[in-house]
GUMAR-832154 format. One record per atom (N, C-alpha, C): residue number from 1; residue in three letters; atom name; x, y, z. Coordinates in steps of 0.02 Angstrom, whole numbers, plus 50000, padded with zeros to 5 digits. Layout:
<rs>
r resi = NUM; resn = ala; name = CA; east = X; north = Y; up = Z
...
</rs>
This chain:
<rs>
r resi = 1; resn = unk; name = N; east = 52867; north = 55156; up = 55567
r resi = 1; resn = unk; name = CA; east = 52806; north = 55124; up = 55545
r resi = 1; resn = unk; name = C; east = 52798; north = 55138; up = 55471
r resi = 2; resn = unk; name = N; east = 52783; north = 55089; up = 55440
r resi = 2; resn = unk; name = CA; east = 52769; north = 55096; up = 55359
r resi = 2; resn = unk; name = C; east = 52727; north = 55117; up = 55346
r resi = 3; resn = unk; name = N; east = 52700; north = 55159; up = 55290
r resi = 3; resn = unk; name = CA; east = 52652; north = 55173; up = 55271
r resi = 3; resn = unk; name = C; east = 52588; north = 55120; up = 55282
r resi = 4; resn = unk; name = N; east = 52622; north = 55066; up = 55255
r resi = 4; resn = unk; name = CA; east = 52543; north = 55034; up = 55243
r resi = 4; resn = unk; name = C; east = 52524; north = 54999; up = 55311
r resi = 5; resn = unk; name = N; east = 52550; north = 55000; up = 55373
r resi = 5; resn = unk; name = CA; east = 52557; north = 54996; up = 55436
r resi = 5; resn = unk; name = C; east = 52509; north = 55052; up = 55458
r resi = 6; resn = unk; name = N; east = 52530; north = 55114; up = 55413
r resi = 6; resn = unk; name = CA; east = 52509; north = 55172; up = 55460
r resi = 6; resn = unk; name = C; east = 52403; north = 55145; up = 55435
r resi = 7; resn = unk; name = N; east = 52423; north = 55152; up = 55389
r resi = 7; resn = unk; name = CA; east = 52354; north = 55155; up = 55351
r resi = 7; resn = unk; name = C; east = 52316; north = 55096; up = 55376
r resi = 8; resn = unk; name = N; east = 52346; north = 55051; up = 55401
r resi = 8; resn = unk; name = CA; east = 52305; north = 54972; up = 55432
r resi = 8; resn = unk; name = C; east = 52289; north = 55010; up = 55520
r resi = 9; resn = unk; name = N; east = 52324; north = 55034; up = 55524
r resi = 9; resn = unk; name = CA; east = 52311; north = 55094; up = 55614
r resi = 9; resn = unk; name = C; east = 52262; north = 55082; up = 55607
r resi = 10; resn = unk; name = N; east = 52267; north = 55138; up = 55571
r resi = 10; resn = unk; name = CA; east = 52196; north = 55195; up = 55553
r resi = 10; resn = unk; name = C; east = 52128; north = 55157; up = 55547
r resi = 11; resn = unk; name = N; east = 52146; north = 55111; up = 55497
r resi = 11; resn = unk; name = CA; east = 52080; north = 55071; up = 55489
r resi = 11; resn = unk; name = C; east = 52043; north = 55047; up = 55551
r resi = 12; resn = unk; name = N; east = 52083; north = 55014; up = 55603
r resi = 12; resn = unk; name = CA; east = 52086; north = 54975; up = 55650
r resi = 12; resn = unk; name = C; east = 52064; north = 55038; up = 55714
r resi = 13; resn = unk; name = N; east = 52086; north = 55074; up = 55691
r resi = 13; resn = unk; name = CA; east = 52045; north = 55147; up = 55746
r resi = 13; resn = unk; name = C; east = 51993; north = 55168; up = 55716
r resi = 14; resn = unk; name = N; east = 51969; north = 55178; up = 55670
r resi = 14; resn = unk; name = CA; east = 51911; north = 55190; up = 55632
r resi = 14; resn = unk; name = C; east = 51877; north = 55116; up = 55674
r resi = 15; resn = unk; name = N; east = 51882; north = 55066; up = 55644
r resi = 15; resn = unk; name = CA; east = 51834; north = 55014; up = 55655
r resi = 15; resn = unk; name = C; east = 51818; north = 55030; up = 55756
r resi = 16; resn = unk; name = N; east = 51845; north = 55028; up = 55791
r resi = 16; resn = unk; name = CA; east = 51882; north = 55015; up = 55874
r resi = 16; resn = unk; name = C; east = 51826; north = 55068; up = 55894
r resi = 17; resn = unk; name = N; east = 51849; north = 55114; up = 55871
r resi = 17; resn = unk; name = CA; east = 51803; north = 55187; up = 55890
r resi = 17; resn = unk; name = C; east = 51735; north = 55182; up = 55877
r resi = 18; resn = unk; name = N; east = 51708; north = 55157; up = 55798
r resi = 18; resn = unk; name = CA; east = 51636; north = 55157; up = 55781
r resi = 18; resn = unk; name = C; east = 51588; north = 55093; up = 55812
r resi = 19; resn = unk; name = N; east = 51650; north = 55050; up = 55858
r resi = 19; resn = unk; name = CA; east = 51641; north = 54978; up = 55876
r resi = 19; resn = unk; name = C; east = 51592; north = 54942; up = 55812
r resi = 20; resn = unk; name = N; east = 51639; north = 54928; up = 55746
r resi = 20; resn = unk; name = CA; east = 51645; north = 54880; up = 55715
r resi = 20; resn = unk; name = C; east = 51680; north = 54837; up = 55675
r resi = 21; resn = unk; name = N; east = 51670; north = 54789; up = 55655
r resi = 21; resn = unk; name = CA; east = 51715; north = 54757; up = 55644
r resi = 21; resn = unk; name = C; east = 51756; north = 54784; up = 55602
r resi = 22; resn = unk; name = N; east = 51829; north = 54754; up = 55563
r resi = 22; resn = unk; name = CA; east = 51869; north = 54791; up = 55524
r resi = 22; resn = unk; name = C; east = 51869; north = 54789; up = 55476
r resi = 23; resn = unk; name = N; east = 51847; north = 54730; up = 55456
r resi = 23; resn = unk; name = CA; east = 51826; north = 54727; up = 55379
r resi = 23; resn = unk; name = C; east = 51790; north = 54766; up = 55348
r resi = 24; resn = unk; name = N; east = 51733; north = 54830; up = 55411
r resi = 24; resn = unk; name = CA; east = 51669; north = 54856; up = 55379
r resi = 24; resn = unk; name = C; east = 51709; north = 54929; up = 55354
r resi = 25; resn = unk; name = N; east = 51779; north = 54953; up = 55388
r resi = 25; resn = unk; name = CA; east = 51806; north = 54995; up = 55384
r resi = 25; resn = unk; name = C; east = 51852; north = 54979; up = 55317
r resi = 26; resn = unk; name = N; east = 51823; north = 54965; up = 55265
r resi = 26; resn = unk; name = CA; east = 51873; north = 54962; up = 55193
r resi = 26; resn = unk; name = C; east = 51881; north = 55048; up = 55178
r resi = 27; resn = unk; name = N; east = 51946; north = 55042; up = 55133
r resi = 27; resn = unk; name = CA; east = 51963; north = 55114; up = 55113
r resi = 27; resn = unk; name = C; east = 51914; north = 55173; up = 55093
r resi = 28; resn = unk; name = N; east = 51870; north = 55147; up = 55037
r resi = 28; resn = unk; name = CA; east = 51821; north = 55169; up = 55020
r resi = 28; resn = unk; name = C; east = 51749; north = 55180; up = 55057
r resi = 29; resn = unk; name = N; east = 51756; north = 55152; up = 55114
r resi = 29; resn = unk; name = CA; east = 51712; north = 55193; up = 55169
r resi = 29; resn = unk; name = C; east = 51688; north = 55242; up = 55175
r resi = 30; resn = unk; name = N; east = 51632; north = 55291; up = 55185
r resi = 30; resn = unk; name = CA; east = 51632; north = 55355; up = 55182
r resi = 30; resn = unk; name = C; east = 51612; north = 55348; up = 55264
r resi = 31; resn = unk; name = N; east = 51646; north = 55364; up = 55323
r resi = 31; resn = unk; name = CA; east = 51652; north = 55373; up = 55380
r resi = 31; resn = unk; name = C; east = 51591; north = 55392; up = 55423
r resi = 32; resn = unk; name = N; east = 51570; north = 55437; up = 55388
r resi = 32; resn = unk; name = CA; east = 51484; north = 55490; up = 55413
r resi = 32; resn = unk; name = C; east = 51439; north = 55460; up = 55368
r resi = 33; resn = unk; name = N; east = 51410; north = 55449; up = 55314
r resi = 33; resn = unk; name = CA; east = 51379; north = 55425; up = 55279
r resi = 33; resn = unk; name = C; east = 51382; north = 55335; up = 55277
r resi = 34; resn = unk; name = N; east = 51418; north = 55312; up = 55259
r resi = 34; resn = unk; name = CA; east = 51406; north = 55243; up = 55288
r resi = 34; resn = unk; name = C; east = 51415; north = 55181; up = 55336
r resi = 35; resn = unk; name = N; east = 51489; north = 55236; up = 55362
r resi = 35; resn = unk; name = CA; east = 51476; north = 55194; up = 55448
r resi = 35; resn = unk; name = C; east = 51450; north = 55211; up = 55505
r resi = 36; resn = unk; name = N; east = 51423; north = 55298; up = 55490
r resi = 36; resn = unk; name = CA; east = 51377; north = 55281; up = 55546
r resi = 36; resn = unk; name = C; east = 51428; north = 55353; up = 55602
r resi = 37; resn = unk; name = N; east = 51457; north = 55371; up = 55596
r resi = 37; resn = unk; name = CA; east = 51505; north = 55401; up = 55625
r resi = 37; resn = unk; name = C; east = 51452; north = 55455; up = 55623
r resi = 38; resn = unk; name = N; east = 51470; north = 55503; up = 55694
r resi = 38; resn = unk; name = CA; east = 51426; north = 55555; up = 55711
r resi = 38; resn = unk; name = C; east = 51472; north = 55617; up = 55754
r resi = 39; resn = unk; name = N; east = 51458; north = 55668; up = 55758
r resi = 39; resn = unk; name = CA; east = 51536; north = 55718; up = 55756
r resi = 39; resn = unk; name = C; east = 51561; north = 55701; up = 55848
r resi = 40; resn = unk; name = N; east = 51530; north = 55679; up = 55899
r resi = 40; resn = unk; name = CA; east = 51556; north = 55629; up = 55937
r resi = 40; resn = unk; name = C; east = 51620; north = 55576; up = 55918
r resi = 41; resn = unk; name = N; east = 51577; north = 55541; up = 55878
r resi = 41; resn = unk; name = CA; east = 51626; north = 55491; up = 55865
r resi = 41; resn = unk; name = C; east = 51687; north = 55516; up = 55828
r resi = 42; resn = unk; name = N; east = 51703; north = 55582; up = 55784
r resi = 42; resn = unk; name = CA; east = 51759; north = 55601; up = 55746
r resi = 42; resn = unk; name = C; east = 51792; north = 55609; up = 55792
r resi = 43; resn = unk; name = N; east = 51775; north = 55662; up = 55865
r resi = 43; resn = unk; name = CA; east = 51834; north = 55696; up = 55891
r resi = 43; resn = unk; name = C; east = 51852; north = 55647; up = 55946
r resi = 44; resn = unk; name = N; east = 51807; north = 55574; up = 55974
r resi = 44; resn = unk; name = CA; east = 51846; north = 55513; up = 55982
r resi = 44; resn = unk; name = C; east = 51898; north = 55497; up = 55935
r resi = 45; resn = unk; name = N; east = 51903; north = 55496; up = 55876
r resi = 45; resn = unk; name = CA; east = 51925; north = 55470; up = 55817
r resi = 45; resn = unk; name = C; east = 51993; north = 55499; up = 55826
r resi = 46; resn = unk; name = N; east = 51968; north = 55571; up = 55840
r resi = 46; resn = unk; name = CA; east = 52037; north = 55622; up = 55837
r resi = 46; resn = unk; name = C; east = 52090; north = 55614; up = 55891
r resi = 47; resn = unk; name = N; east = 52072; north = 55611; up = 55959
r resi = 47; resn = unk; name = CA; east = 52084; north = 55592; up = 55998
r resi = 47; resn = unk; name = C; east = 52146; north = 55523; up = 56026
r resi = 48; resn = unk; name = N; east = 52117; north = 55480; up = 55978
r resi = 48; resn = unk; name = CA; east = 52146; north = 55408; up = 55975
r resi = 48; resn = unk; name = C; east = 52186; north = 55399; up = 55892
r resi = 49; resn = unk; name = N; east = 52196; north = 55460; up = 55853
r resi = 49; resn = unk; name = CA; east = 52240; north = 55468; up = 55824
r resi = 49; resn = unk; name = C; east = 52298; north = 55504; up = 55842
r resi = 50; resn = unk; name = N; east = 52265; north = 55584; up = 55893
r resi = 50; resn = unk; name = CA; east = 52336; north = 55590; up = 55934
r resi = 50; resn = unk; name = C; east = 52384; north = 55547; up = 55966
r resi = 51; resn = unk; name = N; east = 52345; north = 55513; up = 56010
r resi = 51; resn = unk; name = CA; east = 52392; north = 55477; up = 56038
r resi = 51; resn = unk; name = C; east = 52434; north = 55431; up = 56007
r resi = 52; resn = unk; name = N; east = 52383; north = 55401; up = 55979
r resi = 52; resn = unk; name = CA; east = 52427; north = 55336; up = 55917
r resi = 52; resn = unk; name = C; east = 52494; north = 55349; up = 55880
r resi = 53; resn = unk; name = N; east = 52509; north = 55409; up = 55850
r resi = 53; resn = unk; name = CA; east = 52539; north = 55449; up = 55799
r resi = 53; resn = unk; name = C; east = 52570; north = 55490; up = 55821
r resi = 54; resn = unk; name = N; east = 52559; north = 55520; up = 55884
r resi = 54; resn = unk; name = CA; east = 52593; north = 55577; up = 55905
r resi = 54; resn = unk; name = C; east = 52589; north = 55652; up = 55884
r resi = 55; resn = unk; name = N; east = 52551; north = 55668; up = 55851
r resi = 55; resn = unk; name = CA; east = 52548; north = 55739; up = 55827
r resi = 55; resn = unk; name = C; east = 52477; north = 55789; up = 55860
r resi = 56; resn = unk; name = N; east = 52447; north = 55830; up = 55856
r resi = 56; resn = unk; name = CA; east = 52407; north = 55869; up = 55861
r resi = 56; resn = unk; name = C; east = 52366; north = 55876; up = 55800
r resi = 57; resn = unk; name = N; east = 52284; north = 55877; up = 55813
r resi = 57; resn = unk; name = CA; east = 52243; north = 55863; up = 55725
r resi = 57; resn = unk; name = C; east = 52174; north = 55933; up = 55767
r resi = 58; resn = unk; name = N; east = 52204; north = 55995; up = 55734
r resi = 58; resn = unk; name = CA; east = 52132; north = 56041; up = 55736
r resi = 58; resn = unk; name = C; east = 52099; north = 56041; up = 55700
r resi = 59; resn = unk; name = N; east = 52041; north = 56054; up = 55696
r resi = 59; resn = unk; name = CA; east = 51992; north = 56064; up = 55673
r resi = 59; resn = unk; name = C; east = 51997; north = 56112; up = 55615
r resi = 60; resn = unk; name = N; east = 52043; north = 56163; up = 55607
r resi = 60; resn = unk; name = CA; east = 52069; north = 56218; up = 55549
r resi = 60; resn = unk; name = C; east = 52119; north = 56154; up = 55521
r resi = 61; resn = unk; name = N; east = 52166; north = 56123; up = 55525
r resi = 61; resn = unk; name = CA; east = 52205; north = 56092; up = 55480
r resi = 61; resn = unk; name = C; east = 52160; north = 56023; up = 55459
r resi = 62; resn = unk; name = N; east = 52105; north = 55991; up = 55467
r resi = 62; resn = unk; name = CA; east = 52058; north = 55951; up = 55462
r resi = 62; resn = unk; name = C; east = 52023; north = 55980; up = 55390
r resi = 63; resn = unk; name = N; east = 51991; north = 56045; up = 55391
r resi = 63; resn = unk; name = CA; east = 51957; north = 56090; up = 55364
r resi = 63; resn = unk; name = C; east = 51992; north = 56097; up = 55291
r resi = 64; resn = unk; name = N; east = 52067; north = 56141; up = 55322
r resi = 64; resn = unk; name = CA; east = 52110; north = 56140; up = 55269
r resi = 64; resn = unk; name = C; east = 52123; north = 56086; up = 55210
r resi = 65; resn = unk; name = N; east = 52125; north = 56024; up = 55250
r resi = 65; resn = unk; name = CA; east = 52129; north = 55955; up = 55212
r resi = 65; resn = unk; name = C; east = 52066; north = 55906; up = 55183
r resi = 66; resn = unk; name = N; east = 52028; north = 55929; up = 55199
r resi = 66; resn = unk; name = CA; east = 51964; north = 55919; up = 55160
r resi = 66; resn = unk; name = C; east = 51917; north = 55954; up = 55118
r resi = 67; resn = unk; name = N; east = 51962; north = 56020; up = 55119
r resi = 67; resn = unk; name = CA; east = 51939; north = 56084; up = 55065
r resi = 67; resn = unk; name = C; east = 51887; north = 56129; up = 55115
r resi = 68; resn = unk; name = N; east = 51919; north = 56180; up = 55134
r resi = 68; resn = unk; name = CA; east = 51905; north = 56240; up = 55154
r resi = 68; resn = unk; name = C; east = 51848; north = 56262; up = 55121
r resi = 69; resn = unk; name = N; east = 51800; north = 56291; up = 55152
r resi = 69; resn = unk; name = CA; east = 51736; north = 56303; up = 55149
r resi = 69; resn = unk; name = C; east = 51689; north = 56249; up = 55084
r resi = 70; resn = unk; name = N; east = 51695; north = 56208; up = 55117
r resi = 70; resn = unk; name = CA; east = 51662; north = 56149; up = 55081
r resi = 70; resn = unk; name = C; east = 51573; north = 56171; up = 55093
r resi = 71; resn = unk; name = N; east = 51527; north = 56114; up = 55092
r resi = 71; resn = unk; name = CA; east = 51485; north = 56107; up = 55119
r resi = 71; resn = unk; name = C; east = 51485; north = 56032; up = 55154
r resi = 72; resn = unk; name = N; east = 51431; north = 56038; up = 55198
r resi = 72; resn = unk; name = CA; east = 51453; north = 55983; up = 55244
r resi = 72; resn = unk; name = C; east = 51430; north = 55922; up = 55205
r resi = 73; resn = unk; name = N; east = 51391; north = 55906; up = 55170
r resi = 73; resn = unk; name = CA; east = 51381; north = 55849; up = 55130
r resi = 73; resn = unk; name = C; east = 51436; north = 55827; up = 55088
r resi = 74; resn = unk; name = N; east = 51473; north = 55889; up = 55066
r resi = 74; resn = unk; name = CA; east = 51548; north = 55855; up = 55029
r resi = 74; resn = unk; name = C; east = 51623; north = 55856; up = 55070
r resi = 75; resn = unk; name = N; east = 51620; north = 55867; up = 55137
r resi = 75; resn = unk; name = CA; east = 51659; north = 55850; up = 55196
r resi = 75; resn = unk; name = C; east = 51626; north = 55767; up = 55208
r resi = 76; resn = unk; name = N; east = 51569; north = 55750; up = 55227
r resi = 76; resn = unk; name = CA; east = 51540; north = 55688; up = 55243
r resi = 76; resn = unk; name = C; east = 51563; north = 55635; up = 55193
r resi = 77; resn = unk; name = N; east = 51556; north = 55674; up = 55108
r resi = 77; resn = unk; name = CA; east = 51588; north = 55625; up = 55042
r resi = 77; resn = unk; name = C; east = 51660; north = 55607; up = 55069
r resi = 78; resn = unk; name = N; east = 51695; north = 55682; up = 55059
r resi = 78; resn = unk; name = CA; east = 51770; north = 55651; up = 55058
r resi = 78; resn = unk; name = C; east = 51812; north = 55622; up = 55112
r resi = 79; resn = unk; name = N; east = 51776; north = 55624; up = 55178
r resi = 79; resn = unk; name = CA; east = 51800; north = 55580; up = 55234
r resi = 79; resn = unk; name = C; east = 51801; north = 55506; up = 55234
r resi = 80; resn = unk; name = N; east = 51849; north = 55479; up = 55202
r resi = 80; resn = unk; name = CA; east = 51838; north = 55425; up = 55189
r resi = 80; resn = unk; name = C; east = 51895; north = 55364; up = 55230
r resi = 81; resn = unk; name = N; east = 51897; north = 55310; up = 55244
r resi = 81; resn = unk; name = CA; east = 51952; north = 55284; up = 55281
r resi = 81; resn = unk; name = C; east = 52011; north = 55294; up = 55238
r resi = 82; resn = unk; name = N; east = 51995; north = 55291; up = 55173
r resi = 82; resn = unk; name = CA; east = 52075; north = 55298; up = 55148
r resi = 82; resn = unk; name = C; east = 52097; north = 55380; up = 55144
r resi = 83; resn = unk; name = N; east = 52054; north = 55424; up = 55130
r resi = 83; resn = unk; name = CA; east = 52057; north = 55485; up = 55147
r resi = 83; resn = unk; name = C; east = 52110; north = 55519; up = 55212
r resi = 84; resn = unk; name = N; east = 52070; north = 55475; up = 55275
r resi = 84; resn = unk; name = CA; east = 52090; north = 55481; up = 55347
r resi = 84; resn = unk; name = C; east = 52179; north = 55452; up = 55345
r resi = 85; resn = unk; name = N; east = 52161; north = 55400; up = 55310
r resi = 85; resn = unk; name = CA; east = 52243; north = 55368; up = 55323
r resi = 85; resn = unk; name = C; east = 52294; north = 55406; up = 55294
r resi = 86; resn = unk; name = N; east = 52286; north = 55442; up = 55215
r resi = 86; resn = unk; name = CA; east = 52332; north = 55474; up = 55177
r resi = 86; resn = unk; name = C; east = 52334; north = 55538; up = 55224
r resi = 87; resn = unk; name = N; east = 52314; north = 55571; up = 55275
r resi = 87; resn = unk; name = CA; east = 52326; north = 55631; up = 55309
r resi = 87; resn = unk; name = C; east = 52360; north = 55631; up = 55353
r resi = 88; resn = unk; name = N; east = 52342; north = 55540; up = 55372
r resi = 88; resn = unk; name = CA; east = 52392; north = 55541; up = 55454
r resi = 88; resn = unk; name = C; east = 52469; north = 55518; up = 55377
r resi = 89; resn = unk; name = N; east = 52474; north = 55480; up = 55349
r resi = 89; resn = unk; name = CA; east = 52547; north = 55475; up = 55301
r resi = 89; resn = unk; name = C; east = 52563; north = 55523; up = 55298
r resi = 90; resn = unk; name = N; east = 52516; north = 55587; up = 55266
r resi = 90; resn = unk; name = CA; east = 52560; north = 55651; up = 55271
r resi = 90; resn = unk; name = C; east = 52580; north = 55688; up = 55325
r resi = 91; resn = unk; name = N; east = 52527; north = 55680; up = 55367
r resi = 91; resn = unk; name = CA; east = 52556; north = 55731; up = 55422
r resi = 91; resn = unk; name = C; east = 52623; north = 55697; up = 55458
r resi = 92; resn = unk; name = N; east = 52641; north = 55628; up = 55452
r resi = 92; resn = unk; name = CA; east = 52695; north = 55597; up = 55501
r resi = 92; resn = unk; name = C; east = 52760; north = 55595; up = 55417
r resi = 93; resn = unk; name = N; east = 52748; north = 55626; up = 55354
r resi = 93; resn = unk; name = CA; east = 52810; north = 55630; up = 55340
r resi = 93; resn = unk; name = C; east = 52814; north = 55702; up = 55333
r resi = 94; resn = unk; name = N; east = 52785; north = 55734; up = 55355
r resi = 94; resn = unk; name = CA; east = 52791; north = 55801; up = 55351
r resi = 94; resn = unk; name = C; east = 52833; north = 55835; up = 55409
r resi = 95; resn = unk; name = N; east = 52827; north = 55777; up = 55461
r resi = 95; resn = unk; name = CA; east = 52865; north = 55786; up = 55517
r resi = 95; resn = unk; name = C; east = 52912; north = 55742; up = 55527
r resi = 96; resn = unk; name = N; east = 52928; north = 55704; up = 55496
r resi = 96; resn = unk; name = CA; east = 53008; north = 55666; up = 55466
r resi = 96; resn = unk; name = C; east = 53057; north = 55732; up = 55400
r resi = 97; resn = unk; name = N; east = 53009; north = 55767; up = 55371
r resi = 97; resn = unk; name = CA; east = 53069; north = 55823; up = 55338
r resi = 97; resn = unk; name = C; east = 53066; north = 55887; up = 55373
r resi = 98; resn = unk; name = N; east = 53021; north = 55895; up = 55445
r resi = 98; resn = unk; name = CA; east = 53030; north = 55949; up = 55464
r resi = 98; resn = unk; name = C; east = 53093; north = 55974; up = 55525
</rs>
């Protein structure tokens, strides 16, 4: 899967999950703040990225990748659809050189 495959997923699970359309899921989305996403809906989110992708997503490597002891208003900023997509890119080439 290509990157920009991976990143059209994602979008398309972002939108599927928050049940809306896909267009409302542009990159620059902020996930919690303007679509509406509520911590229900993430670990749906999470859920239907395991499977999709194949890997395992905790809550400590989530943390890690959105800056460790943040506050939650700047976790809510940087969750963004393109955010979400560049993590699943990394985490699936991270496991193509591992």
């Amino acid at each position: 899967m290509s990157e920009i495959e991976v990143r059209e997923t994602v979008r398309k699970l972002v939108a599927e999950t928050l049940g809306l359309a896909v267009e409302r899921a542009t990159p620059e989305a902020k996930l919690m703040i303007e679509l509406g996403a509520e911590s229900i809906d993430l670990l749906d989110l999470r859920f239907r990225l395991e499977r999709s992708f194949g890997f395992g997503i905790s809550n400590e490597d989530l943390a890690r990748t959105f800056g460790d002891g943040v506050t939650e208003e700047a976790f809510r900023a940087a969750l963004t659809v393109e955010a979400l997509g560049s993590y699943v890119v990394m985490r699936l080439e991270a496991a193509v050189h591992a």
